[in-house]
mmCIF file of the N, C-alpha and C atoms, coordinates in Angstrom:
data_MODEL
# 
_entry.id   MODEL 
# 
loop_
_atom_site.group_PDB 
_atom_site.id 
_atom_site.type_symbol 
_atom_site.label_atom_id 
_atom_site.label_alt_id 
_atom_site.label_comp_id 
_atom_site.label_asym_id 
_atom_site.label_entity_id 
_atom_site.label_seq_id 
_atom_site.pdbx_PDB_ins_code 
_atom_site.Cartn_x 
_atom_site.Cartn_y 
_atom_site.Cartn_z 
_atom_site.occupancy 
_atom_site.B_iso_or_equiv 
_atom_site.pdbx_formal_charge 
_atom_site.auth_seq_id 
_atom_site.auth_comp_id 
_atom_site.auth_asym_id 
_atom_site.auth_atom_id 
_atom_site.pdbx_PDB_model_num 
ATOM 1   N N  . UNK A 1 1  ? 60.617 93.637 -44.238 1.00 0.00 ? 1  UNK A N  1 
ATOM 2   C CA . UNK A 1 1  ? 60.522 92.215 -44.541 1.00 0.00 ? 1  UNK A CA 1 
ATOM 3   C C  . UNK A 1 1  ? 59.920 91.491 -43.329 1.00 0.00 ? 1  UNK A C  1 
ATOM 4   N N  . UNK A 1 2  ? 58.841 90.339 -42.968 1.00 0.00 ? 2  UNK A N  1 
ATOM 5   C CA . UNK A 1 2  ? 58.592 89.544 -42.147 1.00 0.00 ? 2  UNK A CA 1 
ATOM 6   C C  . UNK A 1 2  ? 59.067 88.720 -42.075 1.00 0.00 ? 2  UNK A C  1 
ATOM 7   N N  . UNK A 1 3  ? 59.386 87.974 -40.950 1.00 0.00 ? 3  UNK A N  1 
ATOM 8   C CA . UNK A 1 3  ? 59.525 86.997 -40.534 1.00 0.00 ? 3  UNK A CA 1 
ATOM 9   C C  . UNK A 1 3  ? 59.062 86.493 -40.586 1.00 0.00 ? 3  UNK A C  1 
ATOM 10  N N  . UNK A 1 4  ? 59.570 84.952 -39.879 1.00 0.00 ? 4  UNK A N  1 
ATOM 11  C CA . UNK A 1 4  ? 58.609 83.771 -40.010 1.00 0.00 ? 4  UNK A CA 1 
ATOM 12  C C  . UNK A 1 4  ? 57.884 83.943 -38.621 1.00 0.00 ? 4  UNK A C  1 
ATOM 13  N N  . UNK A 1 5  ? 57.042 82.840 -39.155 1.00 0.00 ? 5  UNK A N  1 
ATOM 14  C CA . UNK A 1 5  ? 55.980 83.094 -37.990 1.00 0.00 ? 5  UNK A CA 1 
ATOM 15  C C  . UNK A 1 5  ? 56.294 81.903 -36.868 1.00 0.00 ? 5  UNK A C  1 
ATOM 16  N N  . UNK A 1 6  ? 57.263 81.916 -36.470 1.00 0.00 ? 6  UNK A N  1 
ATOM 17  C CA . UNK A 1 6  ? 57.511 80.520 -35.353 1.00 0.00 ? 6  UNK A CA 1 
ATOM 18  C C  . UNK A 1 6  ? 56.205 79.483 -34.843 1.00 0.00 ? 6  UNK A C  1 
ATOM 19  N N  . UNK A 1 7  ? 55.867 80.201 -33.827 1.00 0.00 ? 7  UNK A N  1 
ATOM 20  C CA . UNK A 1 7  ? 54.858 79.465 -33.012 1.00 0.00 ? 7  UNK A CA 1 
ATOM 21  C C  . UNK A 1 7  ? 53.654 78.910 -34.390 1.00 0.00 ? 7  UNK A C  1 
ATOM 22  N N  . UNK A 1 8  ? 53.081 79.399 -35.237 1.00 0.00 ? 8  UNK A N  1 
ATOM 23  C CA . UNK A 1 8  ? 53.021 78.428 -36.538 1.00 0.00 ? 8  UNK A CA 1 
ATOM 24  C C  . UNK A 1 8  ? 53.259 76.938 -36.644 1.00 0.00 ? 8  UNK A C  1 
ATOM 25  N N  . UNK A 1 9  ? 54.740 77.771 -37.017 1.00 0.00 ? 9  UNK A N  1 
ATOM 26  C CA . UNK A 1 9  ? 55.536 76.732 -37.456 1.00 0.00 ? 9  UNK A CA 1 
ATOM 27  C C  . UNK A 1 9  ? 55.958 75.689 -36.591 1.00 0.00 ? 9  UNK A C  1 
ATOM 28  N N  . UNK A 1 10 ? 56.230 76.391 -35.475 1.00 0.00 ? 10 UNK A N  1 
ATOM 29  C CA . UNK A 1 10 ? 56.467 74.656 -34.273 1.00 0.00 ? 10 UNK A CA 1 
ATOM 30  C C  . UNK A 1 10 ? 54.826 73.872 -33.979 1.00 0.00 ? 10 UNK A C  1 
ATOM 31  N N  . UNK A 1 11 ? 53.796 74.928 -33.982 1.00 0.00 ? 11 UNK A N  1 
ATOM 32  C CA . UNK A 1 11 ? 52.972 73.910 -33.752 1.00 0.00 ? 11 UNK A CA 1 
ATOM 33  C C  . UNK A 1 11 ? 52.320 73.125 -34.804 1.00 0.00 ? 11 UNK A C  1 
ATOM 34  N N  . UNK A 1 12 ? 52.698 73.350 -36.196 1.00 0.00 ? 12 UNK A N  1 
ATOM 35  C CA . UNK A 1 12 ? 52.634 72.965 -37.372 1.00 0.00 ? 12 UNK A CA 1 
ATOM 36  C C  . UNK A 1 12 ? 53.242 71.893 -37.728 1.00 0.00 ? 12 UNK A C  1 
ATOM 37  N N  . UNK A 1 13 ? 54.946 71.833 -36.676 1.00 0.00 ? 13 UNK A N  1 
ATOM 38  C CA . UNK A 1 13 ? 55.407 70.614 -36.905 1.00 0.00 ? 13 UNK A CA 1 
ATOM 39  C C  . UNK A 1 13 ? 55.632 70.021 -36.107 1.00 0.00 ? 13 UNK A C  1 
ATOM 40  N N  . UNK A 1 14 ? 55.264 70.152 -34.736 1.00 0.00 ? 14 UNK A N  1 
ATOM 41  C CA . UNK A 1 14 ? 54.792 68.832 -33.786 1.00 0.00 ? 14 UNK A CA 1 
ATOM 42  C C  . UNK A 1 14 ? 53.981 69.073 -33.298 1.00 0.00 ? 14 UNK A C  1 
ATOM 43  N N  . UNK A 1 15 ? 52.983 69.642 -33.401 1.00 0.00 ? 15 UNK A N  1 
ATOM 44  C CA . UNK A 1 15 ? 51.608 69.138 -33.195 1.00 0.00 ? 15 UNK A CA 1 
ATOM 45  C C  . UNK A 1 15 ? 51.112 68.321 -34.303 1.00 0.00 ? 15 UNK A C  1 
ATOM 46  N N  . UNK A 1 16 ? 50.598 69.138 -35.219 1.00 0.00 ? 16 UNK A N  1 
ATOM 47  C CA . UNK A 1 16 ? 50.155 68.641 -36.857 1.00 0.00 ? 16 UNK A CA 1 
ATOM 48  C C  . UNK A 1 16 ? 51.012 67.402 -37.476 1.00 0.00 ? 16 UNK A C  1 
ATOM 49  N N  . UNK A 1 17 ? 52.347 67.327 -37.380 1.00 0.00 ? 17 UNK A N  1 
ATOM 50  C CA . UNK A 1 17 ? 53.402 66.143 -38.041 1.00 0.00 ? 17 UNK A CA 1 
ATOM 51  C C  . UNK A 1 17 ? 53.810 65.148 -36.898 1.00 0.00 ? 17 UNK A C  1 
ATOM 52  N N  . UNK A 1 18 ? 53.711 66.339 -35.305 1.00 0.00 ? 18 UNK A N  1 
ATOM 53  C CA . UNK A 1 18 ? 54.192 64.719 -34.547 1.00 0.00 ? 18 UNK A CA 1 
ATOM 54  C C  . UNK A 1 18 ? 55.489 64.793 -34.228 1.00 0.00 ? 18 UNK A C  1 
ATOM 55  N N  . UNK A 1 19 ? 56.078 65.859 -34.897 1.00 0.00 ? 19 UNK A N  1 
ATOM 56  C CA . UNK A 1 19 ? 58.137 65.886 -34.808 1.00 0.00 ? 19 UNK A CA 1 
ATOM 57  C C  . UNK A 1 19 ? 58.275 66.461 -32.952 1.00 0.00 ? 19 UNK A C  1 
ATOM 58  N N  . UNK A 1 20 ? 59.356 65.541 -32.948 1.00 0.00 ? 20 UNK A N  1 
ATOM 59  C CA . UNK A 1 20 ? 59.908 66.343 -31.383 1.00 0.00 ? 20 UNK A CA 1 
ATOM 60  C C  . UNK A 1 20 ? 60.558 67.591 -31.659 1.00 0.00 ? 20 UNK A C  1 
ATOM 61  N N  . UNK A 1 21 ? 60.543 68.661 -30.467 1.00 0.00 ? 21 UNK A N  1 
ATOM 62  C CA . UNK A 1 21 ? 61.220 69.472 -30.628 1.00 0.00 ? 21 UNK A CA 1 
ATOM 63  C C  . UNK A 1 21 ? 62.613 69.063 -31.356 1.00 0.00 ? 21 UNK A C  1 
ATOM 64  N N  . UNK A 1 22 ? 63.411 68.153 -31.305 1.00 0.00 ? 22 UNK A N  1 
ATOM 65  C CA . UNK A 1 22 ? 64.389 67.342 -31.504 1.00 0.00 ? 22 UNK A CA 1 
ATOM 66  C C  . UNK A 1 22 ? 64.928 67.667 -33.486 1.00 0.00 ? 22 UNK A C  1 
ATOM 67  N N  . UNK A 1 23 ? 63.736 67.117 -33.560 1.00 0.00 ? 23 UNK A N  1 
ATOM 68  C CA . UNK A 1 23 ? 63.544 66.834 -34.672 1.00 0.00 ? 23 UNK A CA 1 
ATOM 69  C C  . UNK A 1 23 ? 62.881 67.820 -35.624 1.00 0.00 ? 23 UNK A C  1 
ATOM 70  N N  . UNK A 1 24 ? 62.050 68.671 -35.143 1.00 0.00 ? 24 UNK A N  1 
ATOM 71  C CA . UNK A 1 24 ? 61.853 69.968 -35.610 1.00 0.00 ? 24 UNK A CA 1 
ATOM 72  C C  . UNK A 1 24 ? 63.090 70.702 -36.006 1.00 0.00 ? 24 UNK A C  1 
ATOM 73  N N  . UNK A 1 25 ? 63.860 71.223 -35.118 1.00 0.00 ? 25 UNK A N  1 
ATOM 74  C CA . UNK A 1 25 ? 64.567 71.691 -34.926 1.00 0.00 ? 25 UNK A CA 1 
ATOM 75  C C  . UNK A 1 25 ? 66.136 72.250 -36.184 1.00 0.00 ? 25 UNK A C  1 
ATOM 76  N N  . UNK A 1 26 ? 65.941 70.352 -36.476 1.00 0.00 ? 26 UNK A N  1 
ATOM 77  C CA . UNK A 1 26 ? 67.285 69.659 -37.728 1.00 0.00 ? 26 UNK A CA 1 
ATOM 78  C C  . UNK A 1 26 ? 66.201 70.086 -38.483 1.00 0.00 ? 26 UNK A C  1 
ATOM 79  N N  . UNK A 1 27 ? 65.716 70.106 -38.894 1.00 0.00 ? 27 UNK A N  1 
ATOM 80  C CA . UNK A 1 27 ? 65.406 70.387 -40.017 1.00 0.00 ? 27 UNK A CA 1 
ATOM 81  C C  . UNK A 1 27 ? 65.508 71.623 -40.966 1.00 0.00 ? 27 UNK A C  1 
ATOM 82  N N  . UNK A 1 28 ? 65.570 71.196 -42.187 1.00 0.00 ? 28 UNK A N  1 
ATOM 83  C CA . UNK A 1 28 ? 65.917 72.602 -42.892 1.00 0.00 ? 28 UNK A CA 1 
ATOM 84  C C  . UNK A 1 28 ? 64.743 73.681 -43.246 1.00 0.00 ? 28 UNK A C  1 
ATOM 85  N N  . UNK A 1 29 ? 64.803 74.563 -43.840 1.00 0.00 ? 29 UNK A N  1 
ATOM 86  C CA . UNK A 1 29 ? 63.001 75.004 -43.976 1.00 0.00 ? 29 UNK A CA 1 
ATOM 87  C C  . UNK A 1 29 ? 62.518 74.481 -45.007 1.00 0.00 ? 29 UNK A C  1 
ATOM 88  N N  . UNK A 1 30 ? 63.599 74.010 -46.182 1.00 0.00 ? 30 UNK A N  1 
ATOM 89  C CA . UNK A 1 30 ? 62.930 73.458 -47.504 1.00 0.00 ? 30 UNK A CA 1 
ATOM 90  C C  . UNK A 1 30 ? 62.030 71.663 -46.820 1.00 0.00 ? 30 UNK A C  1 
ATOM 91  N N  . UNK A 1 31 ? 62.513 71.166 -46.610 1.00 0.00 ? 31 UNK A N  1 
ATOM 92  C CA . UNK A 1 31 ? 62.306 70.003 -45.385 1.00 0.00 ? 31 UNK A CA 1 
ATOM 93  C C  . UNK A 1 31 ? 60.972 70.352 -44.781 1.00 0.00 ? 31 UNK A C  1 
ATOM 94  N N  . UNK A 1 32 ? 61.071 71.000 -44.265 1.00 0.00 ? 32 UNK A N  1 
ATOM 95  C CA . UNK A 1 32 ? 59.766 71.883 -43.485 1.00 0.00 ? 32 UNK A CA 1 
ATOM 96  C C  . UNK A 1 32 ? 58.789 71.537 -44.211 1.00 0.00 ? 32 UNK A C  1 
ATOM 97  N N  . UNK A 1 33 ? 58.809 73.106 -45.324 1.00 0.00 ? 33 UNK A N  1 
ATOM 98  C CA . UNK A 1 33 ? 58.023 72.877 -46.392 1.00 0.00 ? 33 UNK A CA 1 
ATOM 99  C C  . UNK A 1 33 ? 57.186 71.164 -47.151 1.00 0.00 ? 33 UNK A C  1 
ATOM 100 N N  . UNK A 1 34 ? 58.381 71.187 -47.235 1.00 0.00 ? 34 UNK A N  1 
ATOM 101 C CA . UNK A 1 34 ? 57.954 69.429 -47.925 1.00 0.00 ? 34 UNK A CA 1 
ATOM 102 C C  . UNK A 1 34 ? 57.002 68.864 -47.258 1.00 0.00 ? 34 UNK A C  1 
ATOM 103 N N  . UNK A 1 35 ? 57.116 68.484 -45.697 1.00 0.00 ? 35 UNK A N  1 
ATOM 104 C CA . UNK A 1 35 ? 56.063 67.729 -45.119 1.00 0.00 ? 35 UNK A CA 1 
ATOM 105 C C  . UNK A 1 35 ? 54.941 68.149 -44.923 1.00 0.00 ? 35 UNK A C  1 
ATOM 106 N N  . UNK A 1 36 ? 55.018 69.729 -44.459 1.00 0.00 ? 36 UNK A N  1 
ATOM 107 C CA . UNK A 1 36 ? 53.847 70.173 -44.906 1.00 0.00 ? 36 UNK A CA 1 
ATOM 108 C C  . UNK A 1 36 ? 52.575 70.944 -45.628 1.00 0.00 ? 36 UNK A C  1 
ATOM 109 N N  . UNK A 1 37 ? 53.157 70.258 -46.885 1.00 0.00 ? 37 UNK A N  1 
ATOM 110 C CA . UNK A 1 37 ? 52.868 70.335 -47.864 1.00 0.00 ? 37 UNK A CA 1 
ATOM 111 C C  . UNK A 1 37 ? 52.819 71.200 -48.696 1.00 0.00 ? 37 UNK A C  1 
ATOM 112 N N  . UNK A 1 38 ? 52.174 71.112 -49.922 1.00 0.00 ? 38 UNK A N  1 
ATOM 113 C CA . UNK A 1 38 ? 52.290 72.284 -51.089 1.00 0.00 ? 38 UNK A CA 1 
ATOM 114 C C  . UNK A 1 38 ? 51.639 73.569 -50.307 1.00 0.00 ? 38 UNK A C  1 
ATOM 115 N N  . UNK A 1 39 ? 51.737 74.877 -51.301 1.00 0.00 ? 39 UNK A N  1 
ATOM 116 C CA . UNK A 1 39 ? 51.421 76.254 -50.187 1.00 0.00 ? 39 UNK A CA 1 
ATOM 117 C C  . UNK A 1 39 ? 50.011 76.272 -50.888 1.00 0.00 ? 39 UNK A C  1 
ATOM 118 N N  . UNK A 1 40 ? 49.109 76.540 -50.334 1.00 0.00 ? 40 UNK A N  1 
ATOM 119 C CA . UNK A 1 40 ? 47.258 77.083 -50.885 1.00 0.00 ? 40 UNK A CA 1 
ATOM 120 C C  . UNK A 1 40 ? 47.519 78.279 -52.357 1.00 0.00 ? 40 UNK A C  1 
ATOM 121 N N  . UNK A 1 41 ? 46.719 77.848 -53.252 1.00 0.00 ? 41 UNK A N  1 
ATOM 122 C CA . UNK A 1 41 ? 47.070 78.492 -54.404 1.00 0.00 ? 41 UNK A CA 1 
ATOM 123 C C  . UNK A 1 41 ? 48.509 77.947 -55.617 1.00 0.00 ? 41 UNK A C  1 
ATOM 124 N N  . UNK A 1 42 ? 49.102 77.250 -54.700 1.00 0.00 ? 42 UNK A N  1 
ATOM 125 C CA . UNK A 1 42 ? 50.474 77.052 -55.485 1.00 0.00 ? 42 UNK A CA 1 
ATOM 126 C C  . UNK A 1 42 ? 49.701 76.152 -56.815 1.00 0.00 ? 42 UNK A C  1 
ATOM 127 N N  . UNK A 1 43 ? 49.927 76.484 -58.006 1.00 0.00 ? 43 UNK A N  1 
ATOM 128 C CA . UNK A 1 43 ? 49.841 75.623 -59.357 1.00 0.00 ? 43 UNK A CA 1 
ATOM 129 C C  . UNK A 1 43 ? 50.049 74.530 -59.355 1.00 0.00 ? 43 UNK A C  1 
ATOM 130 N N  . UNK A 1 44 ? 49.449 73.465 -59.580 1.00 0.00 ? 44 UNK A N  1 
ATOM 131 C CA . UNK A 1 44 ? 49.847 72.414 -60.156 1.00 0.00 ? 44 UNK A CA 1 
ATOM 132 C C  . UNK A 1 44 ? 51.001 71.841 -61.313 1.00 0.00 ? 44 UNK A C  1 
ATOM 133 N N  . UNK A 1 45 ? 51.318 70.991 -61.961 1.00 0.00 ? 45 UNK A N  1 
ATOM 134 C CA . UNK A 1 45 ? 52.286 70.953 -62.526 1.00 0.00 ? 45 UNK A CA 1 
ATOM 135 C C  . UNK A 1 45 ? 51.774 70.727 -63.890 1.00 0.00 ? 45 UNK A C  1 
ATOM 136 N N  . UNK A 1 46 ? 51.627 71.574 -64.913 1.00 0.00 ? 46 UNK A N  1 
ATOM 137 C CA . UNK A 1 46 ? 50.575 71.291 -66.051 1.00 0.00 ? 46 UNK A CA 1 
ATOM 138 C C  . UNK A 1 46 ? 51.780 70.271 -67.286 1.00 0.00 ? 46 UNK A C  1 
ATOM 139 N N  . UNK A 1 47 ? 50.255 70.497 -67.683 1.00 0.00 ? 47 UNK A N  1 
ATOM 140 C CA . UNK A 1 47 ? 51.019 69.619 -69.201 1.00 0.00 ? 47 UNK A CA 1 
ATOM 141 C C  . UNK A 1 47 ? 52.527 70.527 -70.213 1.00 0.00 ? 47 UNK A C  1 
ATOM 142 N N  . UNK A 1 48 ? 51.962 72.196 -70.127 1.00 0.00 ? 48 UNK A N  1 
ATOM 143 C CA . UNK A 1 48 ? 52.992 72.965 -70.672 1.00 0.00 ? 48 UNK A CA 1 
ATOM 144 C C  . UNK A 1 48 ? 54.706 72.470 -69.605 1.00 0.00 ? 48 UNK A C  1 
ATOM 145 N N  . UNK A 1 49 ? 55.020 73.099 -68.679 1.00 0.00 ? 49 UNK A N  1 
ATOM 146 C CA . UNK A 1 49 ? 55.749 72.641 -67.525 1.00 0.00 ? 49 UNK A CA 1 
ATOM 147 C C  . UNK A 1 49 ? 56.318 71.604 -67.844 1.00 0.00 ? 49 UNK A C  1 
ATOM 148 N N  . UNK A 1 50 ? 55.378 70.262 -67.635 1.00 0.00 ? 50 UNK A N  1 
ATOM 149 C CA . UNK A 1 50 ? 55.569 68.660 -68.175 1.00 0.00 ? 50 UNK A CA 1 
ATOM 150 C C  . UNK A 1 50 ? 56.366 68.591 -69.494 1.00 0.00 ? 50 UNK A C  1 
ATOM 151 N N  . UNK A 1 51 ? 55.838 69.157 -69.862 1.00 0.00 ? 51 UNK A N  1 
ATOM 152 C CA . UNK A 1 51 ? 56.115 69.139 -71.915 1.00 0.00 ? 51 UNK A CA 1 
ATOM 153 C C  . UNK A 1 51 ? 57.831 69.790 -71.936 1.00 0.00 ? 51 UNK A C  1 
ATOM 154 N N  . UNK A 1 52 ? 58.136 70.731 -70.975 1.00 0.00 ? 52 UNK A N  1 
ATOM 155 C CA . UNK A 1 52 ? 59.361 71.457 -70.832 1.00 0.00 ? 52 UNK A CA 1 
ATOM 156 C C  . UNK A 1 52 ? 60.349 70.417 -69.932 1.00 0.00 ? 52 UNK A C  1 
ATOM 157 N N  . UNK A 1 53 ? 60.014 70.127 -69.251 1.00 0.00 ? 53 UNK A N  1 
ATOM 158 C CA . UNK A 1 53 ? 60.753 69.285 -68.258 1.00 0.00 ? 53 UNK A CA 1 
ATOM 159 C C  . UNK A 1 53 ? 61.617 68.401 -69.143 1.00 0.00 ? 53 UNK A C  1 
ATOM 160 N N  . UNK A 1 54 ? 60.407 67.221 -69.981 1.00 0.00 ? 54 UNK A N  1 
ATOM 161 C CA . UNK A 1 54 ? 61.021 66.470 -70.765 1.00 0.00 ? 54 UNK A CA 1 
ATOM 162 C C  . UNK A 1 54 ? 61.614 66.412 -71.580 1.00 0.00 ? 54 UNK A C  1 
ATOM 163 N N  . UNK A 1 55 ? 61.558 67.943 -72.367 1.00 0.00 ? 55 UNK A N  1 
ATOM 164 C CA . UNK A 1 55 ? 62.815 68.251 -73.148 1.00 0.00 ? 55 UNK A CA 1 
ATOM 165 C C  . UNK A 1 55 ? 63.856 68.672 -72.454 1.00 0.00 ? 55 UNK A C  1 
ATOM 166 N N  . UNK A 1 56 ? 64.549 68.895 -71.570 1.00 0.00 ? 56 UNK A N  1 
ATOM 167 C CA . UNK A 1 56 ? 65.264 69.556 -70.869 1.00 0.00 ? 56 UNK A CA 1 
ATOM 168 C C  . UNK A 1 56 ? 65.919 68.182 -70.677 1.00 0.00 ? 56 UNK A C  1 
ATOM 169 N N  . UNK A 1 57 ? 65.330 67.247 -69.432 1.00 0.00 ? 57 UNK A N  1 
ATOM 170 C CA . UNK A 1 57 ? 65.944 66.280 -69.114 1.00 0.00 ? 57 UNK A CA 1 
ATOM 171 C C  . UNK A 1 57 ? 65.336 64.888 -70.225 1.00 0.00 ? 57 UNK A C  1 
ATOM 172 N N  . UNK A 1 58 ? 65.609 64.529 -71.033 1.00 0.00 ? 58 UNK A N  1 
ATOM 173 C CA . UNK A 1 58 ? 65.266 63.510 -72.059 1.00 0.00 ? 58 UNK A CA 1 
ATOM 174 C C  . UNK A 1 58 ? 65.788 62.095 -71.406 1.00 0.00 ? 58 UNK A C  1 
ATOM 175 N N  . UNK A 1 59 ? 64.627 60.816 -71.408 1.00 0.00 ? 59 UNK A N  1 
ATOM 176 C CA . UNK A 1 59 ? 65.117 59.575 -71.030 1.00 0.00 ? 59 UNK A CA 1 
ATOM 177 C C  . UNK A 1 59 ? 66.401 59.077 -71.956 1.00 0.00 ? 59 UNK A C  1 
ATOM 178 N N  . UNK A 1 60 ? 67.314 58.410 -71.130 1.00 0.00 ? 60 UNK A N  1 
ATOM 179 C CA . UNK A 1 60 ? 68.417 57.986 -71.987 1.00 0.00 ? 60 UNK A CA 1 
ATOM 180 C C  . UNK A 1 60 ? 68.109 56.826 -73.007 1.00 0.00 ? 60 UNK A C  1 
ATOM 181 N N  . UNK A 1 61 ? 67.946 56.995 -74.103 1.00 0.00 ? 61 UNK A N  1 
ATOM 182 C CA . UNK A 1 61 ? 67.516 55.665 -75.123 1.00 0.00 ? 61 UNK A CA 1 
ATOM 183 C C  . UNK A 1 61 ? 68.198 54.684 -74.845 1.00 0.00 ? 61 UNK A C  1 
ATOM 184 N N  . UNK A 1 62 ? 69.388 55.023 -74.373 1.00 0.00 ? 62 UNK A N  1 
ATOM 185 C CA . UNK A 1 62 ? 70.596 53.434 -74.062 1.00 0.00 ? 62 UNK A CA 1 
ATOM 186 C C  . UNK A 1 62 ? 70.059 52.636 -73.449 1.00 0.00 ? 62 UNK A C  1 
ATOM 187 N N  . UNK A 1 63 ? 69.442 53.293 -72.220 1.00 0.00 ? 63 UNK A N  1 
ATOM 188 C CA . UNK A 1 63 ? 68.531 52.461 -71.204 1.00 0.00 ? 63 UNK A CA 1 
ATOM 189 C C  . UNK A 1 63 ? 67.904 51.305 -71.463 1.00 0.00 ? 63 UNK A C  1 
ATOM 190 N N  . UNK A 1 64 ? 68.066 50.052 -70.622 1.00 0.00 ? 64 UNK A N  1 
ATOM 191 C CA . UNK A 1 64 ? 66.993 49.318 -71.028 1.00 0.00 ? 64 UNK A CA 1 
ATOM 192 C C  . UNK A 1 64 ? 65.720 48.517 -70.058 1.00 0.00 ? 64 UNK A C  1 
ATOM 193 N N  . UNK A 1 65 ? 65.043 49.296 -70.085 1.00 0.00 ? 65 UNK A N  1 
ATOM 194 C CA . UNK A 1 65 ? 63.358 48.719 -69.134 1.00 0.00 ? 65 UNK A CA 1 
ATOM 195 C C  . UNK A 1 65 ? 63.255 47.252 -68.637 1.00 0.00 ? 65 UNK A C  1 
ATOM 196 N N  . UNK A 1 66 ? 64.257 46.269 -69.532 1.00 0.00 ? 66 UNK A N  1 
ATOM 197 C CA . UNK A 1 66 ? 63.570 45.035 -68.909 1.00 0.00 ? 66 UNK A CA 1 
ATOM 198 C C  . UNK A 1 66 ? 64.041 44.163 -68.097 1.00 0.00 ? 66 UNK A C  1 
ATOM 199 N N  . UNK A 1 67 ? 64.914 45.319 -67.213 1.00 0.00 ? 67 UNK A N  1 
ATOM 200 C CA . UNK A 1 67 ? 66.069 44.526 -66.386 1.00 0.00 ? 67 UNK A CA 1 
ATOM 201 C C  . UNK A 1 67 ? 67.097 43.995 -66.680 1.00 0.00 ? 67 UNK A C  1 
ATOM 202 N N  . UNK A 1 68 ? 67.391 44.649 -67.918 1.00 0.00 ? 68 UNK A N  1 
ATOM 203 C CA . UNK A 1 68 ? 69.118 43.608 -68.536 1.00 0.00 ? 68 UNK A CA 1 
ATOM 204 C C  . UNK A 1 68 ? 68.847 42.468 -69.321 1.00 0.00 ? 68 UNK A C  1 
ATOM 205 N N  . UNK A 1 69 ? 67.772 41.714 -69.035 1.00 0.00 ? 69 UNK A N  1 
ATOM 206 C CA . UNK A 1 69 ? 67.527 40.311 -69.486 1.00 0.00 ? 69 UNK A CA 1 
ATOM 207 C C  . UNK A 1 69 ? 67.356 40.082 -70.645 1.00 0.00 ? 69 UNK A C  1 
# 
């Protein structure tokens, strides 16, 4: 199994993002990830995906859009 690639990754996130060692550091790797950014090749989020999502989690009809008013 490999490892991560450190020196990468620290100069990935304060050089490239700017984080202090400080602040590098707290961070989690999902965190990591996030700021910098999606991975090369990773898929987009298509319409199939989309189409699944929204059945899964469905807007609550109770809801109401116009601020209560």
């Amino acid at each position: 199994m490999a490892g991560f690639d450190w020196p990468a990754l620290m100069r990935a996130g304060m050089r490239g993002l700017g984080l202090s060692p400080a602040e590098f550091w707290a961070l989690t790797p999902a965190e990591l990830q996030f700021l910098l950014g999606p991975e090369r090749g990773a898929a987009p989020l298509g319409r199939a995906r989309l189409d699944e999502l929204i059945r899964a989690f469905p807007d609550d009809q109770g809801e109401r859009d116009d601020g209560g008013n």
